[in-house]
DRENPA-3360 file (N, C-alpha, C; in nm, 2 decimals, always signed):
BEGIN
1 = XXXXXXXX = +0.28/-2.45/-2.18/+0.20/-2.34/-2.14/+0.27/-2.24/-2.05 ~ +0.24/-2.13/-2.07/+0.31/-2.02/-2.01/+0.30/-2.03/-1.82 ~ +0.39/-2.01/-1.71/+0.35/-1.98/-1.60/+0.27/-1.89/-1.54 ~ +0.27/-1.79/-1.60/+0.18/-1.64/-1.59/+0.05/-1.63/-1.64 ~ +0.00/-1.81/-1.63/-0.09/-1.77/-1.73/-0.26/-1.62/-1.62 ~ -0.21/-1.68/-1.47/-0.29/-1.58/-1.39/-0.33/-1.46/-1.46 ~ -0.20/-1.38/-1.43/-0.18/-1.25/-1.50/-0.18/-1.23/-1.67 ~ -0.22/-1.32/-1.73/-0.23/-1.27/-1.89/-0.41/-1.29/-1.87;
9 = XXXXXXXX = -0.46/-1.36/-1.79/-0.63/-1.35/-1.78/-0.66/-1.24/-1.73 ~ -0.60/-1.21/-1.61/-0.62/-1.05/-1.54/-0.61/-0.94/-1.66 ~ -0.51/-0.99/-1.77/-0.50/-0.83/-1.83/-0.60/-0.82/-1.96 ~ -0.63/-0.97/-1.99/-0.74/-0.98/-2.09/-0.85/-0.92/-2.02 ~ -0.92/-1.00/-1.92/-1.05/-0.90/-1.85/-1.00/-0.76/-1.81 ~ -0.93/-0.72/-1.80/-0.90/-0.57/-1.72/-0.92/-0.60/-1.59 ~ -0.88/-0.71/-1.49/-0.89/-0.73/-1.36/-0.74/-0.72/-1.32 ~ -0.68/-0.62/-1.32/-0.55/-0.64/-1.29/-0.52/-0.56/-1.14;
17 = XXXXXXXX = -0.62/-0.60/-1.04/-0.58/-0.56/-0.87/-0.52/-0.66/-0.86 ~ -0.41/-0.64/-0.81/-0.38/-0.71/-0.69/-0.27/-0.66/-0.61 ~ -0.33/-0.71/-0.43/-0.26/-0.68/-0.38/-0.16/-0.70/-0.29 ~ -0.11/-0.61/-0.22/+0.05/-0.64/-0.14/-0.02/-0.68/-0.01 ~ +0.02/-0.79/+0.02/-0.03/-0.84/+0.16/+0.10/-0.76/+0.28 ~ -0.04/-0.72/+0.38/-0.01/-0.65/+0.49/+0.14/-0.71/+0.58 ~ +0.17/-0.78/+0.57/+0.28/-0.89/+0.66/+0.42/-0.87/+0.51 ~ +0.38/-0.86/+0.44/+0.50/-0.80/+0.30/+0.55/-0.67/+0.31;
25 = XXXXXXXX = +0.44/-0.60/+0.32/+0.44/-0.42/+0.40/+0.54/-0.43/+0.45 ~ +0.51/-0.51/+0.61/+0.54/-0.43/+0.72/+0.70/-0.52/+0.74 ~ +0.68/-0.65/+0.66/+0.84/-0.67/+0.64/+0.95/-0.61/+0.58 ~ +0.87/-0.48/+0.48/+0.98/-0.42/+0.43/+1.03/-0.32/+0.46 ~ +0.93/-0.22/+0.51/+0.90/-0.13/+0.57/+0.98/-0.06/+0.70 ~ +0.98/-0.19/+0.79/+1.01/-0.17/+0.90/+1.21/-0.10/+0.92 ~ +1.24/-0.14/+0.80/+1.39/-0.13/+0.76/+1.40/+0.04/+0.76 ~ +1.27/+0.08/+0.73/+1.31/+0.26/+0.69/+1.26/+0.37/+0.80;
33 = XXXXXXXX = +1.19/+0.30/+0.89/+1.08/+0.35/+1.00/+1.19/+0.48/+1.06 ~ +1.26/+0.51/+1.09/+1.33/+0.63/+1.10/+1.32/+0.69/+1.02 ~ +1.29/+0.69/+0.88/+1.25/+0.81/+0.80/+1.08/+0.84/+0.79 ~ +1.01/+0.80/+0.81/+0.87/+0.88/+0.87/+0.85/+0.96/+0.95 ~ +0.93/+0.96/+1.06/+0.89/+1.04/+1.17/+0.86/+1.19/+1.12 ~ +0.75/+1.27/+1.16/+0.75/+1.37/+1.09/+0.72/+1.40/+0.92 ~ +0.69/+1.29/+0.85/+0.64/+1.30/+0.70/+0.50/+1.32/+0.73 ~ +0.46/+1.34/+0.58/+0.32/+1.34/+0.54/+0.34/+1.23/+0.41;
41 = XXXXXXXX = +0.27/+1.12/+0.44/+0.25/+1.01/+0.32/+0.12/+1.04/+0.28 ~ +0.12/+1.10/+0.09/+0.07/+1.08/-0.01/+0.00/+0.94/-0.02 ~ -0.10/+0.94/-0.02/-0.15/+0.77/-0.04/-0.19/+0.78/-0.20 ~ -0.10/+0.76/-0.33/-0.23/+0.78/-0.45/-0.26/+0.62/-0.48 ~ -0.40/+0.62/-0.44/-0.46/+0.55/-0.51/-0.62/+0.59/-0.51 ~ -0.70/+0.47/-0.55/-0.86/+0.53/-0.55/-0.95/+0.52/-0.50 ~ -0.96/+0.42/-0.39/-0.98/+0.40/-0.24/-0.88/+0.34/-0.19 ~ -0.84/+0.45/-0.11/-0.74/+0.43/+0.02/-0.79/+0.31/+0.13;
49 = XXXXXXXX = -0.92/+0.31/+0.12/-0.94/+0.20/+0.26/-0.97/+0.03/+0.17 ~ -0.90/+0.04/+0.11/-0.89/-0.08/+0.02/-0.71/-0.08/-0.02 ~ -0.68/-0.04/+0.04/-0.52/-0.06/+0.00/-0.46/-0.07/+0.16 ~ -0.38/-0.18/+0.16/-0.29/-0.23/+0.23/-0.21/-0.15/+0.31 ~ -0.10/-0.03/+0.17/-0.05/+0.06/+0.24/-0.06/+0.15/+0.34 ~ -0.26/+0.21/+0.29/-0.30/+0.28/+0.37/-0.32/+0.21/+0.48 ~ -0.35/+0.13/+0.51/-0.40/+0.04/+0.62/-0.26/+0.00/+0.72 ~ -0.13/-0.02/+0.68/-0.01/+0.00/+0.78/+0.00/+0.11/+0.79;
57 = XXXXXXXX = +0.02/+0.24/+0.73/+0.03/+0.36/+0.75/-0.09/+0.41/+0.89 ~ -0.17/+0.36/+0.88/-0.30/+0.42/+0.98/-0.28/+0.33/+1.07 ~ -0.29/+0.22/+1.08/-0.23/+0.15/+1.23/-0.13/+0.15/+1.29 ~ -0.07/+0.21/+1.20/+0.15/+0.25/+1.22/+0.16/+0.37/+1.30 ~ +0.05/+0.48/+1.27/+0.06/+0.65/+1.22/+0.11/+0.69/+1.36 ~ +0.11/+0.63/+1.48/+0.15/+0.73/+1.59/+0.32/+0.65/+1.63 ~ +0.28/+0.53/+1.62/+0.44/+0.45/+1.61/+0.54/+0.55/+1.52 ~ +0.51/+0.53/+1.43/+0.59/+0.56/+1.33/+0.59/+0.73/+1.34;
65 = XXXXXXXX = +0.52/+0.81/+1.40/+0.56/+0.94/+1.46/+0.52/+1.03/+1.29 ~ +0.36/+0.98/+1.22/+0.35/+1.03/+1.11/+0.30/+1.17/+1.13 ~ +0.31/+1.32/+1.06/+0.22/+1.41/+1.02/+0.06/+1.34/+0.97 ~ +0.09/+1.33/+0.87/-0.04/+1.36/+0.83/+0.00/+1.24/+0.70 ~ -0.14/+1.19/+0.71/-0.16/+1.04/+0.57/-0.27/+1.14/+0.45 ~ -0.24/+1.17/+0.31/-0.28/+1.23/+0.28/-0.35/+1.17/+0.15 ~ -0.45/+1.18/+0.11/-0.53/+1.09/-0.01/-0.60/+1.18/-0.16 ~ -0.60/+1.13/-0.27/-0.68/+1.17/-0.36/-0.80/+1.19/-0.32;
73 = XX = -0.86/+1.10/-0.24/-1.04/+1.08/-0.22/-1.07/+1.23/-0.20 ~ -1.16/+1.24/-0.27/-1.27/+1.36/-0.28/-1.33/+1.35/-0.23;
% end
């Protein structure tokens, strides 16, 4: 039997979220933090306060010396 079998049920139902744990983020992240200072991060997804990213980006945003976090949400 296949190891994947997780993700071949995720893509049968159409449940295919998943996501990047905050402590993965911020382990990777941390390597580039001199290139924010001054950006505007694009967040695309389709709720922002359900994603990870946006969520180290917003508790990051004055550390990290961000402009402006910017979203699809209407």
């Amino acid at each position: 039997m296949s190891k994947n079998n997780t993700l071949r049920k995720a893509k049968d139902v159409k449940n295919d979220e998943f996501y990047t744990r905050l402590e993965d983020i911020n382990a990777e992240l941390i390597h580039y933090e001199e290139f924010f200072k001054g950006k505007t991060i694009f967040m695309n997804c389709d709720d922002p306060t359900w994603s990870n990213f946006w969520r180290y980006f917003h508790i990051e945003f004055e550390r990290l010396g961000l402009k402006k976090i910017k979203t699809n949400k209407k």
